[in-house]
N, C-alpha and C positions, 0 to 999 in steps of 0.2 A: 495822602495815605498811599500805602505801597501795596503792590499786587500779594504780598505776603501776609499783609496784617486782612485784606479780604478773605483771602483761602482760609486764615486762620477763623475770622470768626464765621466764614461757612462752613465751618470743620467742627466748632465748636456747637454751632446749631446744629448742625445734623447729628449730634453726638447725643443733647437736650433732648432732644424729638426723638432718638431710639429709646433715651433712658424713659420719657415719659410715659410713653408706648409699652414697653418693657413693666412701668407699674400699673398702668391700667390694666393691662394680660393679668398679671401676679391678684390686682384686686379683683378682678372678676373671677377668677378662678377659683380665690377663697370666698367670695361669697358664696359659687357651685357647692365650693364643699361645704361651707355650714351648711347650706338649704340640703346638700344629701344625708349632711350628719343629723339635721332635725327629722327625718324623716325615717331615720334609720334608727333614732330615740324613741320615736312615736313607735317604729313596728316592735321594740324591744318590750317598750309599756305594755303596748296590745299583748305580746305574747305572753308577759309576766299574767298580765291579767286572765287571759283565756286561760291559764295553766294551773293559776291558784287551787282548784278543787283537789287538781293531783295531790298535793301536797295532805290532805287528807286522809289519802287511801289509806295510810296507817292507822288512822283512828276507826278509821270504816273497819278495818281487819278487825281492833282489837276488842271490838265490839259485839263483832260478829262472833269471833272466839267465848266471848261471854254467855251473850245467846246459847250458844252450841254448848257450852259446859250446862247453863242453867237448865236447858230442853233435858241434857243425858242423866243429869240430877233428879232431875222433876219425873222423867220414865223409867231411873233406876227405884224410886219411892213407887211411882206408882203400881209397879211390877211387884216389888215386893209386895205392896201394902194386897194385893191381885191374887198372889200368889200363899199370902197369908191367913187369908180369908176363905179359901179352896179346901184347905187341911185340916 
């Protein structure tokens, strides 16, 4: 064997040995990133969920609104009926 076909397949290994190198980096790195992208799901759930009531406030208003017409209802009769009674 010649000093050439050596170099070559020491050239060849060390090429092996960067590329293999080069997938383990790449595979640990997307595991970082799914474990940060789970994490970052979870605080999205959390916050959907802590938020949920807001989405209410509308019906909370329009309720309120009811209320406050049915009180101005209920003290426009009773004024009148108050006022009726006087005279």
């Amino acid at each position: 064997m010649s000093t050439a076909w050596i170099i070559g397949y020491l050239i060849a290994g060390v090429i092996i040995l960067l590329v293999v190198v080069l997938l383990l980096l790449m595979i640990r790195g997307a595991r970082n990133a799914a474990i940060k992208a789970e994490a970052v799901l979870a605080a999205l759930h959390e916050s959907r969920d802590n938020t949920a009531p807001l989405w209410e406030t509308n019906n909370v208003n329009n309720a309120i609104e009811r209320i406050t017409e049915g009180a101005g209802v209920i003290r426009q009769h009773l004024a009148d009926k108050h006022l009726g009674t006087r005279t």
